[in-house]
N, CA, C and O atoms as a Tripos MOL2 file, in Angstrom:
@<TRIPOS>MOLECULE
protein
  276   275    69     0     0
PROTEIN
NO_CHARGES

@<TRIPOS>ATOM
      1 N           0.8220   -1.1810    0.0000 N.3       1 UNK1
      2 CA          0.0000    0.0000    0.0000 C.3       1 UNK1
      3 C           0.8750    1.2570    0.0000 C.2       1 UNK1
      4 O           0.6570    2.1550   -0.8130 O.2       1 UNK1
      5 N           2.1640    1.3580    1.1740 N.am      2 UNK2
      6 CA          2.9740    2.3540    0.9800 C.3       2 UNK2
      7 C           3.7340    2.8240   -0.3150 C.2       2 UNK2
      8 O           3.9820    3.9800   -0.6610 O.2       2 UNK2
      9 N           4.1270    1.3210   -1.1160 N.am      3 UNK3
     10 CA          4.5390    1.6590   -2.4400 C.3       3 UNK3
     11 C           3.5080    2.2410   -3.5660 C.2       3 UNK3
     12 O           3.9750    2.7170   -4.6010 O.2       3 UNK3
     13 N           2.2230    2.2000   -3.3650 N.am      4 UNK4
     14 CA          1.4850    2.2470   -4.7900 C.3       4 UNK4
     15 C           1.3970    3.9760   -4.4060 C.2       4 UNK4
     16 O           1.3310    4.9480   -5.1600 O.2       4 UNK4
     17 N           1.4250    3.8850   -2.9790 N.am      5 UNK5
     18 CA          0.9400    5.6060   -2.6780 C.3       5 UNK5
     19 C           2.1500    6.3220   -2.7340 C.2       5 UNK5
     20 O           2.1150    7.5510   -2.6980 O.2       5 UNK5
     21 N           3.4000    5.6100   -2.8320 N.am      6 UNK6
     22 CA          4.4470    6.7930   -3.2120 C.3       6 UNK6
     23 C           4.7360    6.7960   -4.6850 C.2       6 UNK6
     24 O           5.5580    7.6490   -5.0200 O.2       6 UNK6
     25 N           4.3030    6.1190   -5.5440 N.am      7 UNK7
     26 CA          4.3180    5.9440   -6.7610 C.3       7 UNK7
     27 C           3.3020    7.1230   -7.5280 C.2       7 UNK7
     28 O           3.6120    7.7700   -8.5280 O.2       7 UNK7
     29 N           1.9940    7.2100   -6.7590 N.am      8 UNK8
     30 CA          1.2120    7.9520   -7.0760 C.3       8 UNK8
     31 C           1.6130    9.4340   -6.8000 C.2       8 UNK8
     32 O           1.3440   10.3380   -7.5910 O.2       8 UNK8
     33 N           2.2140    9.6020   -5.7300 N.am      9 UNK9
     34 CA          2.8360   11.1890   -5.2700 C.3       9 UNK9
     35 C           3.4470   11.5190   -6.5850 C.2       9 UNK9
     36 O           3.0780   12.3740   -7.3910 O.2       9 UNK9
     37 N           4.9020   10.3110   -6.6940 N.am     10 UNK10
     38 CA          5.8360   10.0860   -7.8190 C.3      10 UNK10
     39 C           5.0900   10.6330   -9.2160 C.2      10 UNK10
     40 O           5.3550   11.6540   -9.8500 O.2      10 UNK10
     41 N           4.4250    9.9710   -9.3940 N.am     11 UNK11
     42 CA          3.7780   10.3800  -10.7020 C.3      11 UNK11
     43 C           3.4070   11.7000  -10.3830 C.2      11 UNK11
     44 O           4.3670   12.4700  -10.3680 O.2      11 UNK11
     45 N           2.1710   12.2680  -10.0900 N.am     12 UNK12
     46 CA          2.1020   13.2880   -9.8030 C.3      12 UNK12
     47 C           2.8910   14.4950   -9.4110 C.2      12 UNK12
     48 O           2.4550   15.6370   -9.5600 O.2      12 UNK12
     49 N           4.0260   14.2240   -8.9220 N.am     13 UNK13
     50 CA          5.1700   15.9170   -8.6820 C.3      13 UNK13
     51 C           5.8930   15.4560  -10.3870 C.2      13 UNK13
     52 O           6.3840   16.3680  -11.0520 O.2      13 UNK13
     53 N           5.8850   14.1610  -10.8900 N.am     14 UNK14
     54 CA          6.7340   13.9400  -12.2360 C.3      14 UNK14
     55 C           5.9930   14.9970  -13.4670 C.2      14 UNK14
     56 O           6.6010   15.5380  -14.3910 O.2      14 UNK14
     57 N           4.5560   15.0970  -13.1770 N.am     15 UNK15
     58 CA          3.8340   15.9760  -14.0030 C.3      15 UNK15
     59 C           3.8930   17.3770  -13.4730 C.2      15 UNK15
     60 O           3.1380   18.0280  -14.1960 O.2      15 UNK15
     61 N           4.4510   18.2050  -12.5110 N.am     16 UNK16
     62 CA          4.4250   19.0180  -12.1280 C.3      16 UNK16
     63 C           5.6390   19.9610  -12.3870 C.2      16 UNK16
     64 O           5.6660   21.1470  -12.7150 O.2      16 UNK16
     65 N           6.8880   18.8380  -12.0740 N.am     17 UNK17
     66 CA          7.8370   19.2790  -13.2730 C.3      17 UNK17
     67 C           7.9920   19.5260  -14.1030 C.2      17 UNK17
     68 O           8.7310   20.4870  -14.3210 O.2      17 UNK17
     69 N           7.2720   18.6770  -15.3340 N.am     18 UNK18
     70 CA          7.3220   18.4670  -16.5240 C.3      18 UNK18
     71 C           6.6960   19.6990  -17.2010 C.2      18 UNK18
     72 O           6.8060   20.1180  -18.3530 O.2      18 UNK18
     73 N           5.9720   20.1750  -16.0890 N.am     19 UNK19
     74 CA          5.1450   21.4450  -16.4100 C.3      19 UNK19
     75 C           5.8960   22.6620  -16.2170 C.2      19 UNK19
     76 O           5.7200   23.5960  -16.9990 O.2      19 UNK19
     77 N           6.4590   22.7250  -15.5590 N.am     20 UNK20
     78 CA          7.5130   23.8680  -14.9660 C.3      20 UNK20
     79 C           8.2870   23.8370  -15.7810 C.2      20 UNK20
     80 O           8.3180   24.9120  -16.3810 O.2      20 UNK20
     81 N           9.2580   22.8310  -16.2950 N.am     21 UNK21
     82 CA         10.4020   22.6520  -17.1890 C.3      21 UNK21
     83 C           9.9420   23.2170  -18.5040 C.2      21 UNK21
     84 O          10.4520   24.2670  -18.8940 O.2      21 UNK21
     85 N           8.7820   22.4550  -19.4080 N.am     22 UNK22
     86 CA          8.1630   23.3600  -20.1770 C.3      22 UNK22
     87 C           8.0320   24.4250  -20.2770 C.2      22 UNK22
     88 O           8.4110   25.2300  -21.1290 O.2      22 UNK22
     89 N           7.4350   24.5180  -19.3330 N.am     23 UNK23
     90 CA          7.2090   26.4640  -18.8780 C.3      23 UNK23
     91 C           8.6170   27.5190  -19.4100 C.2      23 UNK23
     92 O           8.5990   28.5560  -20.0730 O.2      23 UNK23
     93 N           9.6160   26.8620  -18.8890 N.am     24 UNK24
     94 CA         11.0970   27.6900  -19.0470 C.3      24 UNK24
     95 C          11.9470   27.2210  -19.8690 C.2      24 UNK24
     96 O          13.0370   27.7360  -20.1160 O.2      24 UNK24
     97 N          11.5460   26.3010  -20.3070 N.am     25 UNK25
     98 CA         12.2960   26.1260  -21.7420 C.3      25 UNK25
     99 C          12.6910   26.8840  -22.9080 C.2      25 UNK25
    100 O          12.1700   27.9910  -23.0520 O.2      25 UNK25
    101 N          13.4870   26.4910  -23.7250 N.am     26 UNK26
    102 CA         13.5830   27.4440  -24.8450 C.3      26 UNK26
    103 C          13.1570   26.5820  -26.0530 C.2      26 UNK26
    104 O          13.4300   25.3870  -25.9420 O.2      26 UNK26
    105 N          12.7200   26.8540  -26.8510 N.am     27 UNK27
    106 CA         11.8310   25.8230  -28.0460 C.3      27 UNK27
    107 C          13.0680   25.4650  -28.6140 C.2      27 UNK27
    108 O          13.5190   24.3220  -28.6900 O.2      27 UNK27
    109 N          13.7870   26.9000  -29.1570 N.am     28 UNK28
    110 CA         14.4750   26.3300  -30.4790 C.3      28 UNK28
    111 C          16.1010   25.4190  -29.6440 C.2      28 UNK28
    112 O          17.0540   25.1280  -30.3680 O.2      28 UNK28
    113 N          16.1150   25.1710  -28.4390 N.am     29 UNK29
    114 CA         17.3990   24.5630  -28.0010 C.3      29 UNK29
    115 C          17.2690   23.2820  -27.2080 C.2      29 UNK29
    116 O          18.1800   22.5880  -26.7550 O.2      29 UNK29
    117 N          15.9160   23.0940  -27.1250 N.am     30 UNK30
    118 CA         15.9300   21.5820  -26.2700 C.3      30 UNK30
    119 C          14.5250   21.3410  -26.8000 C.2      30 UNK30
    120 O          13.6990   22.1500  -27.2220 O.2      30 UNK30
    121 N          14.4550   19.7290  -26.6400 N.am     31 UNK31
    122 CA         12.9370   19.7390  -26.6600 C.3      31 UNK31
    123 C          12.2040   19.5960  -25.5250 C.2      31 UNK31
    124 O          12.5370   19.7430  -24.3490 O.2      31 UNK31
    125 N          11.0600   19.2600  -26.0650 N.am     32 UNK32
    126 CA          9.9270   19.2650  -24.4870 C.3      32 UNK32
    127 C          10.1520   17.9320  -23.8460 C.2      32 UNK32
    128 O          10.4940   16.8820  -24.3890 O.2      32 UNK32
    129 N           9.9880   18.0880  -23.0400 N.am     33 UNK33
    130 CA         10.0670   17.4430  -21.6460 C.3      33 UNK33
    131 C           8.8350   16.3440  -21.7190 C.2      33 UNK33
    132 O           7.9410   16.7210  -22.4770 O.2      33 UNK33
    133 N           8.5330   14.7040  -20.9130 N.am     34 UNK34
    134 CA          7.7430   14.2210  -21.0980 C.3      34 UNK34
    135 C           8.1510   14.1030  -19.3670 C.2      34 UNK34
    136 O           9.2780   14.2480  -18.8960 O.2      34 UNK34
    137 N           6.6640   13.7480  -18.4800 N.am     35 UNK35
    138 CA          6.3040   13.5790  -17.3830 C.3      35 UNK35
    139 C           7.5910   12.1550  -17.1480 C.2      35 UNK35
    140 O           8.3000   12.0620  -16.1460 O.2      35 UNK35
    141 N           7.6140   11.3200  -18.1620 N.am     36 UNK36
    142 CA          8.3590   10.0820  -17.5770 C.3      36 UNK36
    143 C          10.0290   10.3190  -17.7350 C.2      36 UNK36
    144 O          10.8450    9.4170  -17.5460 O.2      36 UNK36
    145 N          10.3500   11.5810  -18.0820 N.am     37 UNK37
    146 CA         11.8510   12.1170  -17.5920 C.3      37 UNK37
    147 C          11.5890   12.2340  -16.0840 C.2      37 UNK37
    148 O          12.6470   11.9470  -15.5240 O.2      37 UNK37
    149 N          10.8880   12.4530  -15.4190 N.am     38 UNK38
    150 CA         10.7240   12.9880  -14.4890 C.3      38 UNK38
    151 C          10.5250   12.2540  -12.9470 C.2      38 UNK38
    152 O          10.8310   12.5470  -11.7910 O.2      38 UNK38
    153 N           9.6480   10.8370  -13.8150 N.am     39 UNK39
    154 CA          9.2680    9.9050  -12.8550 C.3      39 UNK39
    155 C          10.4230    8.6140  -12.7590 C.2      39 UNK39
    156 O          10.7420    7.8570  -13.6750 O.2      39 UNK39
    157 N          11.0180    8.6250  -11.1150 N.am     40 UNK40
    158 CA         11.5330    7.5860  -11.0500 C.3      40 UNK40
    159 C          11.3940    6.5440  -11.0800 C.2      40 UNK40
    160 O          12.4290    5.9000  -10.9140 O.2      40 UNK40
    161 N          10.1510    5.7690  -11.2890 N.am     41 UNK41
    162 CA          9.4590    4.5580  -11.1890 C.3      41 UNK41
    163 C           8.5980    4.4040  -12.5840 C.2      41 UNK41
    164 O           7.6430    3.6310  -12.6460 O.2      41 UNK41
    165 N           9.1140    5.3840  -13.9410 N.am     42 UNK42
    166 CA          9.1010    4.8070  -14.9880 C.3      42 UNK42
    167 C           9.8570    3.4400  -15.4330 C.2      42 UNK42
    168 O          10.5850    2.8480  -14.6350 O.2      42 UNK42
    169 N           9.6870    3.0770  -16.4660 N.am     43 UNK43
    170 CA         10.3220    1.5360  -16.8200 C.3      43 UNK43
    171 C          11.5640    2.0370  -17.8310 C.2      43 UNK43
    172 O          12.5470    1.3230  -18.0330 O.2      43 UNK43
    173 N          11.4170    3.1490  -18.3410 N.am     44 UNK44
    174 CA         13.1550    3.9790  -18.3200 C.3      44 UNK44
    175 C          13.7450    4.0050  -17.9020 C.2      44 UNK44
    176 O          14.8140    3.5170  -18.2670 O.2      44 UNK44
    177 N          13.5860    4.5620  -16.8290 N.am     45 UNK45
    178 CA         14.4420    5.3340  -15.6310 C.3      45 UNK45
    179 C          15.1820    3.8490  -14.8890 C.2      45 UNK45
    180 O          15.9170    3.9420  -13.9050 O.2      45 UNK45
    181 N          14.9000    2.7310  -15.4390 N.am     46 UNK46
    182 CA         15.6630    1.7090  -14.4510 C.3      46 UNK46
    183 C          16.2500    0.8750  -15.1510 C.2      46 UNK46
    184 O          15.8160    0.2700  -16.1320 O.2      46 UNK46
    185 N          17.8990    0.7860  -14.3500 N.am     47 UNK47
    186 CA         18.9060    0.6010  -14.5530 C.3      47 UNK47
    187 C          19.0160   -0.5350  -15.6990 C.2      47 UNK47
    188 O          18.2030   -1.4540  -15.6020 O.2      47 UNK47
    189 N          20.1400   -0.5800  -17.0190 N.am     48 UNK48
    190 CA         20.4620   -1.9570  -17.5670 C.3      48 UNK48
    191 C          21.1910   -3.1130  -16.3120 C.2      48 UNK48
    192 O          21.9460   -2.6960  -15.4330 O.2      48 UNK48
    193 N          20.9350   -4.0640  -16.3980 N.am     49 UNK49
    194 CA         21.4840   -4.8920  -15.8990 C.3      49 UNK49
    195 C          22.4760   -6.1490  -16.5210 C.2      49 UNK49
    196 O          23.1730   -6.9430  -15.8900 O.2      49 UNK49
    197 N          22.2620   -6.0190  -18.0570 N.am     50 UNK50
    198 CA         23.0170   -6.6160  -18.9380 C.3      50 UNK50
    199 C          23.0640   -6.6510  -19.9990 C.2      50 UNK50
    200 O          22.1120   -6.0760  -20.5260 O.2      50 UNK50
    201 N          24.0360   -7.2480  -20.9270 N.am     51 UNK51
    202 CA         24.1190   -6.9840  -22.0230 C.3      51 UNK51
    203 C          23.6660   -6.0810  -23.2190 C.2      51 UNK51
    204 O          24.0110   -5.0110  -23.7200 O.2      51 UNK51
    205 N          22.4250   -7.3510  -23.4890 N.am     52 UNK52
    206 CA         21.6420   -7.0410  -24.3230 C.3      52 UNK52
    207 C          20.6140   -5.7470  -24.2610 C.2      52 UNK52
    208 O          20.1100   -5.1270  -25.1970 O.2      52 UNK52
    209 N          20.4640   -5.5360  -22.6920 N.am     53 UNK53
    210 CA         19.6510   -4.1260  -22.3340 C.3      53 UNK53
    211 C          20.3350   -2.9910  -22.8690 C.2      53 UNK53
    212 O          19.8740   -1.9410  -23.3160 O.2      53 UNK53
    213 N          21.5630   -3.3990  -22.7430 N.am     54 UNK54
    214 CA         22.5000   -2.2100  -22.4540 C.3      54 UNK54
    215 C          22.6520   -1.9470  -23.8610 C.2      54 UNK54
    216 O          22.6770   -0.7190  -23.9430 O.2      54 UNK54
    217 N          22.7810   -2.5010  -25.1480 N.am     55 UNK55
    218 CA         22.7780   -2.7170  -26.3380 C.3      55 UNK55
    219 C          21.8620   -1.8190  -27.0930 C.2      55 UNK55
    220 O          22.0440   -0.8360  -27.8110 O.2      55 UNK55
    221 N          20.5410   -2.6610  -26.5880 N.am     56 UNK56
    222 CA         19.6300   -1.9710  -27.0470 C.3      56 UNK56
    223 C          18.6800   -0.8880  -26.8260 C.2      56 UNK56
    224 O          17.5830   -0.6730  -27.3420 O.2      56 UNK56
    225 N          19.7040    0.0820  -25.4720 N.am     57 UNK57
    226 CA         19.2330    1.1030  -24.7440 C.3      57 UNK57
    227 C          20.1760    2.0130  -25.6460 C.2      57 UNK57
    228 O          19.6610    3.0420  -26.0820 O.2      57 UNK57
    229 N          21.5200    1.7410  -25.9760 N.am     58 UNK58
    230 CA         22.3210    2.4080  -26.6910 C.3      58 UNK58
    231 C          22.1400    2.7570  -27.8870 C.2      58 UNK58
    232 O          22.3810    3.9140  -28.2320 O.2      58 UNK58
    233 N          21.4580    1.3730  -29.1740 N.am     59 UNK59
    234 CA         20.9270    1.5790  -30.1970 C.3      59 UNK59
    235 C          19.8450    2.8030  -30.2660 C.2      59 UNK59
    236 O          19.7930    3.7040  -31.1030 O.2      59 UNK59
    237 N          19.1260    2.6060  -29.3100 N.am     60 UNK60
    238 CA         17.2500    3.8040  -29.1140 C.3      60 UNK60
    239 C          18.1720    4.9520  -29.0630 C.2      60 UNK60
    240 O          17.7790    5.8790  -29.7710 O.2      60 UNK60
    241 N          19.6460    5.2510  -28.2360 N.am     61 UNK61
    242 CA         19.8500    6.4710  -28.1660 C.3      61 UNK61
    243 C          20.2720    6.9170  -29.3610 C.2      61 UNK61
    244 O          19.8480    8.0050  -29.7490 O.2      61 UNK61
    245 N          21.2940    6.0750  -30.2670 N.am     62 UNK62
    246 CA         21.8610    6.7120  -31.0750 C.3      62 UNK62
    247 C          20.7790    6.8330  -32.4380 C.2      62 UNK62
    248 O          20.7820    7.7050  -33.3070 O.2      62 UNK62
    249 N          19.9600    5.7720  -32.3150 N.am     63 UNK63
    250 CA         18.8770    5.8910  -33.3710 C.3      63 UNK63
    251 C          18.2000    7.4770  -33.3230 C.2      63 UNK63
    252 O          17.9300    7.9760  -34.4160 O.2      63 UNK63
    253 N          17.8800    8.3940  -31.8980 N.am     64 UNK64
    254 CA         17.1960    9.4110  -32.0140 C.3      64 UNK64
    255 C          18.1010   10.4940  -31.9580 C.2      64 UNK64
    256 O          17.6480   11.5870  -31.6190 O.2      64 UNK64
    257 N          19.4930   10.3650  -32.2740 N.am     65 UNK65
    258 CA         20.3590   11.5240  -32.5120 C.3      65 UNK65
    259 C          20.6740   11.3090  -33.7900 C.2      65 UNK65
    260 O          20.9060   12.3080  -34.4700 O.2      65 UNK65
    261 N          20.7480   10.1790  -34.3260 N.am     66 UNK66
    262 CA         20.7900   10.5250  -35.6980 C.3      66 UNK66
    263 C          19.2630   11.5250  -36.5680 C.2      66 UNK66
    264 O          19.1500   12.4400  -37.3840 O.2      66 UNK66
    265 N          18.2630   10.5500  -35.6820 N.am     67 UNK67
    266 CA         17.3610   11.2800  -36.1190 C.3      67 UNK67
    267 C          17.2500   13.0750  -36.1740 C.2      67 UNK67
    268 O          16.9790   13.7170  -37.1900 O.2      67 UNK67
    269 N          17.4970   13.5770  -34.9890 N.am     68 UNK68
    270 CA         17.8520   14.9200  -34.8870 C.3      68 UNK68
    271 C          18.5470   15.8430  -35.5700 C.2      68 UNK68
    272 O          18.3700   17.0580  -35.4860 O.2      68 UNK68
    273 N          19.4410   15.2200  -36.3350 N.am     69 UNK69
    274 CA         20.4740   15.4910  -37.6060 C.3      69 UNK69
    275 C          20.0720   15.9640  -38.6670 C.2      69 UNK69
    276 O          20.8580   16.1570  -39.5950 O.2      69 UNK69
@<TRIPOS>BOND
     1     1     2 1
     2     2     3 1
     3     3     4 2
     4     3     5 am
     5     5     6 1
     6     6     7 1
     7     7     8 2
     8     7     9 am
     9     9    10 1
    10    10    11 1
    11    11    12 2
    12    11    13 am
    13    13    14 1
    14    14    15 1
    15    15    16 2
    16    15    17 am
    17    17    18 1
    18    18    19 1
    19    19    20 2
    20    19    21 am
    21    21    22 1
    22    22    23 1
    23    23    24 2
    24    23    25 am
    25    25    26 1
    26    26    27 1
    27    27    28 2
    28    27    29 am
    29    29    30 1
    30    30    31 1
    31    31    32 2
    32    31    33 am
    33    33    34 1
    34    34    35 1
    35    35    36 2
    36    35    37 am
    37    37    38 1
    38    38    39 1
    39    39    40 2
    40    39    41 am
    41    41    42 1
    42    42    43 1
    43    43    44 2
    44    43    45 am
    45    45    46 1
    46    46    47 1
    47    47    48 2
    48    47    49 am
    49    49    50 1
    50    50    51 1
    51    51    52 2
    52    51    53 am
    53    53    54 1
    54    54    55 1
    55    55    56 2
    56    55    57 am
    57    57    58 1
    58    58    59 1
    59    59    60 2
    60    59    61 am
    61    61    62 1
    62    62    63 1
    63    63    64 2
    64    63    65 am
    65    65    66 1
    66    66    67 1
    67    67    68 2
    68    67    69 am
    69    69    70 1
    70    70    71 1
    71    71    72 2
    72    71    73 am
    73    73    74 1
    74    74    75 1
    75    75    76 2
    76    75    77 am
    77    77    78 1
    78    78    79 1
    79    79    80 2
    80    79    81 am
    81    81    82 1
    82    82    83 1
    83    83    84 2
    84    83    85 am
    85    85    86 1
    86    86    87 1
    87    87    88 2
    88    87    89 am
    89    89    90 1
    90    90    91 1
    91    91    92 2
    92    91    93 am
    93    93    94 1
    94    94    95 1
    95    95    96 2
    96    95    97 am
    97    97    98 1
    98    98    99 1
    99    99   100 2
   100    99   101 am
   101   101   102 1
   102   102   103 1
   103   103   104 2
   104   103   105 am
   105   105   106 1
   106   106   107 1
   107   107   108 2
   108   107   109 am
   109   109   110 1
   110   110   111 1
   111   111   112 2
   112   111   113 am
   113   113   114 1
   114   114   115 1
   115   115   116 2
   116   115   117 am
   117   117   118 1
   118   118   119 1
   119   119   120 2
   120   119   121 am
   121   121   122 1
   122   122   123 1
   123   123   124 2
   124   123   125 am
   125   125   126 1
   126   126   127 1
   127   127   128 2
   128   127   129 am
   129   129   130 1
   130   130   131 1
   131   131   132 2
   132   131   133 am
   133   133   134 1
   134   134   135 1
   135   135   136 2
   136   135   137 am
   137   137   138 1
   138   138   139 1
   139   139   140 2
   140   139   141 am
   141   141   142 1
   142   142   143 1
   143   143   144 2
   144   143   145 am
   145   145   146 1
   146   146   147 1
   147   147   148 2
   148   147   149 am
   149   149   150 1
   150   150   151 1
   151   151   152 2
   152   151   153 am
   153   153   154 1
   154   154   155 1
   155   155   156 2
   156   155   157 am
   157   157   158 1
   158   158   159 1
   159   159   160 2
   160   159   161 am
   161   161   162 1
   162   162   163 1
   163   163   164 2
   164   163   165 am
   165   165   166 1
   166   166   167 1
   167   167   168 2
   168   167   169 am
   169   169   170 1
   170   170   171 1
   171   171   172 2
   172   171   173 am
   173   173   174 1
   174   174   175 1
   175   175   176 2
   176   175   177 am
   177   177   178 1
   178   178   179 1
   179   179   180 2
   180   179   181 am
   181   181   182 1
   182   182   183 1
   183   183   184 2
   184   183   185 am
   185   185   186 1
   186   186   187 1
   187   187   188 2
   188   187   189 am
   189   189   190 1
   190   190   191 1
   191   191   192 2
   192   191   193 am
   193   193   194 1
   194   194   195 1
   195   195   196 2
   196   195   197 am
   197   197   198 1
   198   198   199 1
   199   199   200 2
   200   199   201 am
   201   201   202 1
   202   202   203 1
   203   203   204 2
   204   203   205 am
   205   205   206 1
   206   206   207 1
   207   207   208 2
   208   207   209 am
   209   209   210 1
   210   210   211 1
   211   211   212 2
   212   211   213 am
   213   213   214 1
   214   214   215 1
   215   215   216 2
   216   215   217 am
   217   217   218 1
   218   218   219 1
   219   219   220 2
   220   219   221 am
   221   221   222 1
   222   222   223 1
   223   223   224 2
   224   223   225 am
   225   225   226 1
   226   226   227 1
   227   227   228 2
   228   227   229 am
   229   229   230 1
   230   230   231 1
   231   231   232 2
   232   231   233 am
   233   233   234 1
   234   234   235 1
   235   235   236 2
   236   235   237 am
   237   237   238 1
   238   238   239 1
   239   239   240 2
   240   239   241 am
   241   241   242 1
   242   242   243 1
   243   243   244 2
   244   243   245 am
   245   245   246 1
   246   246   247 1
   247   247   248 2
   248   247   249 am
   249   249   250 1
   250   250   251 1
   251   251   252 2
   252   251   253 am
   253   253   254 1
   254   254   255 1
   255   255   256 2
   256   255   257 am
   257   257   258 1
   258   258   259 1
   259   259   260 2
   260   259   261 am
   261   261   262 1
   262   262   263 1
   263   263   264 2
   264   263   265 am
   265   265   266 1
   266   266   267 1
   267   267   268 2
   268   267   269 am
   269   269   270 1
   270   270   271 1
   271   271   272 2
   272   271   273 am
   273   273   274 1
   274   274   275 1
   275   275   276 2
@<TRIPOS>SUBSTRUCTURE
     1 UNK1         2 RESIDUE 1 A UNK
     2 UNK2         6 RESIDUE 1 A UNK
     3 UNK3        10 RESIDUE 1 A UNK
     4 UNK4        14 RESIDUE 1 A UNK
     5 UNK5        18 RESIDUE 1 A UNK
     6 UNK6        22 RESIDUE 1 A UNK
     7 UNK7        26 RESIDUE 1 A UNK
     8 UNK8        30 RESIDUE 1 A UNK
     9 UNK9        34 RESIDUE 1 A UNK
    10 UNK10       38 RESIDUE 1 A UNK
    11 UNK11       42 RESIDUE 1 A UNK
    12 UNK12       46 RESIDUE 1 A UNK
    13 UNK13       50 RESIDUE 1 A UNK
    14 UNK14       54 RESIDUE 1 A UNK
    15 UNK15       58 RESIDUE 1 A UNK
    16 UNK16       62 RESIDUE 1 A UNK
    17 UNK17       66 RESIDUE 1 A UNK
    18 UNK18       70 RESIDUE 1 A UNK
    19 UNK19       74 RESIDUE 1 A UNK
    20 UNK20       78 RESIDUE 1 A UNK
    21 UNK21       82 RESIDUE 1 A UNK
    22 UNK22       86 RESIDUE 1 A UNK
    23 UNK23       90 RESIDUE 1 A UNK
    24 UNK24       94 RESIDUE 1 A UNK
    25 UNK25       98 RESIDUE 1 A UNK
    26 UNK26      102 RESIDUE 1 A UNK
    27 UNK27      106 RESIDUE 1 A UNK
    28 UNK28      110 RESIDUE 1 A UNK
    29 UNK29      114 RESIDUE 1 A UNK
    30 UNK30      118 RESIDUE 1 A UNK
    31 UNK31      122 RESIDUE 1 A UNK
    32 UNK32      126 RESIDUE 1 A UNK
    33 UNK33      130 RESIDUE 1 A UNK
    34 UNK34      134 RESIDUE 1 A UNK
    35 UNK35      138 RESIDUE 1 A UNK
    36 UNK36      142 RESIDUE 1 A UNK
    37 UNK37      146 RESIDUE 1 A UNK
    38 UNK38      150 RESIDUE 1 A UNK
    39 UNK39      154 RESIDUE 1 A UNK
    40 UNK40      158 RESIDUE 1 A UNK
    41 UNK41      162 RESIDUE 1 A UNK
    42 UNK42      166 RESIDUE 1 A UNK
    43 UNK43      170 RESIDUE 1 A UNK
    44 UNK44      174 RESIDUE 1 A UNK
    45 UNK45      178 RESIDUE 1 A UNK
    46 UNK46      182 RESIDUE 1 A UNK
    47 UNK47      186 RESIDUE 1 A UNK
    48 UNK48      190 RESIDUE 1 A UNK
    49 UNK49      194 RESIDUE 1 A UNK
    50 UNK50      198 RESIDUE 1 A UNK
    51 UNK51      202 RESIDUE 1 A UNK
    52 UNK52      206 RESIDUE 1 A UNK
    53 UNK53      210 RESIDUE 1 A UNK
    54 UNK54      214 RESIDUE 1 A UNK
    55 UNK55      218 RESIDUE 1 A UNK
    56 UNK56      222 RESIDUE 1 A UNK
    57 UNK57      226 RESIDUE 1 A UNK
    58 UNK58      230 RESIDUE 1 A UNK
    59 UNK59      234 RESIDUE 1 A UNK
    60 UNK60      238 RESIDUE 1 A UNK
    61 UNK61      242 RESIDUE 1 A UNK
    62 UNK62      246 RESIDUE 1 A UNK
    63 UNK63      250 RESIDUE 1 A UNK
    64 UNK64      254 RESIDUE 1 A UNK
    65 UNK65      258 RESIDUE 1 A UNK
    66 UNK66      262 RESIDUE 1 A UNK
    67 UNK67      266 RESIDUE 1 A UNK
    68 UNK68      270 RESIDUE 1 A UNK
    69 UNK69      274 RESIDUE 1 A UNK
């Protein structure tokens, strides 16, 4: 019960940021912000543990900087 209710806080201040960060951003130098940068108990936000994670966490990155190009 203690975990689902700090998850829910979690989520909730993760959207509160996400809102703020937006807020002060600059368009043309970063992009926007999504609530699950924000939340630690996204399925992002947690750690590779091997190999193949690690592989294909690296591929997603370099796949969306090429994209940016």
């Amino acid at each position: 019960m203690a975990e689902g209710r700090e998850k829910s806080e979690s989520r909730r201040q993760s959207w509160l940021m996400c809102l703020i960060a937006n807020i002060h951003r600059d368009p043309r130098k970063s992009r926007a912000k999504k609530p699950k940068d924000f939340d630690p108990f996204s399925e992002e936000n947690k750690p590779v543990n091997d190999i193949a994670g690690l592989r294909a966490a690296f591929e997603r990155a370099s796949a969306g900087k090429e994209a940016q190009r």
